[in-house]
C-alpha positions in Angstrom: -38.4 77.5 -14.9 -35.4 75.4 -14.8 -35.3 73.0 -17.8 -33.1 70.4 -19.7 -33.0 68.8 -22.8 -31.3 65.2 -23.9 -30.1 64.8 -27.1 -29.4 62.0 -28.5 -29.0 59.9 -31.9 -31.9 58.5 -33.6 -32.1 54.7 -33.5 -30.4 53.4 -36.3 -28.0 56.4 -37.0 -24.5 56.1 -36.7 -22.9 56.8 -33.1 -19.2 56.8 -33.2 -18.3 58.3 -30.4 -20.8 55.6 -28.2 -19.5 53.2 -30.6 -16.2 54.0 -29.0 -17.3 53.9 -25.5 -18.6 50.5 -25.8 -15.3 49.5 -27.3 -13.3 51.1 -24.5 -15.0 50.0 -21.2 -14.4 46.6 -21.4 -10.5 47.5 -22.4 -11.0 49.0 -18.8 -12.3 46.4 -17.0 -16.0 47.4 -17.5 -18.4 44.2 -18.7 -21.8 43.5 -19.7 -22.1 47.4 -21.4 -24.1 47.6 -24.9 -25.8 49.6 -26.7 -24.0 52.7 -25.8 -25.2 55.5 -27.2 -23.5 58.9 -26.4 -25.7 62.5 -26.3 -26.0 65.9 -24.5 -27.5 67.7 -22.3 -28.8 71.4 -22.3 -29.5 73.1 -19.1 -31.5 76.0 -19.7 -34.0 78.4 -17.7 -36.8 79.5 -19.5 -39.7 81.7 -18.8 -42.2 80.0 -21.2 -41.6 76.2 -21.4 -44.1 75.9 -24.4 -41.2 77.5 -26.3 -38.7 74.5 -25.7 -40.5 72.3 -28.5 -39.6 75.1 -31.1 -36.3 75.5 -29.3 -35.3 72.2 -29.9 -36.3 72.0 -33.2 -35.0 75.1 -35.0 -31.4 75.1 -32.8 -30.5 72.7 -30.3 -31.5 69.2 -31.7 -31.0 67.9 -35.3 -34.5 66.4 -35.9 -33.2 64.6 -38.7 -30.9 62.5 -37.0 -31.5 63.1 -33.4 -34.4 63.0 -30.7 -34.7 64.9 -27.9 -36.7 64.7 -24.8 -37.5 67.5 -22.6 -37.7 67.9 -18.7 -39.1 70.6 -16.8 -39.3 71.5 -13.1 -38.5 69.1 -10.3 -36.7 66.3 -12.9 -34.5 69.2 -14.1 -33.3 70.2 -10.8 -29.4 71.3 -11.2 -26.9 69.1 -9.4 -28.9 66.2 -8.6 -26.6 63.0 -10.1 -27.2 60.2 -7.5 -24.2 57.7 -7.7 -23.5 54.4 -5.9 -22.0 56.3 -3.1 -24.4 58.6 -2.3 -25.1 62.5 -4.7 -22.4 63.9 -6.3 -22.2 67.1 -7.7 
């Protein structure tokens, strides 16, 4: 079973690197952007999905500081990023 995880900062934790982000778009044109908050994704297949919790929290994720949320089957299908223009890939 196909899978992904997003993981991101906690509220209230320090984000640098989306504080950055925030600070650069509008340096390139890019208005009305807040609240940037910059993460990652893990693309993974996985046999059991009822692992992933226990994945999360023992190696990819930082429960302390970080949340995560998990997406199985049809929402973690690989390649599908709509844009403006139509899919990209």
């Amino acid at each position: 079973m196909r899978a992904r995880v997003l993981i991101r900062p906690k509220a209230g934790i320090l984000d640098p690197q989306g504080q950055a982000v925030e600070r650069a778009l509008p340096a390139l044109g890019f208005t009305g952007v807040s609240e940037v908050h910059v993460g990652r994704l893990v693309e993974l297949e996985v046999q059991d999905e009822s692992q992933l919790p226990a994945m999360c929290e023992r190696l990819l994720a930082n429960p302390l500081i970080e949340e995560y949320e998990i997406q199985t089957g049809h929402t973690a299908a690989w390649g599908e990023r709509a844009s403006e223009e139509g899919t990209a890939a």
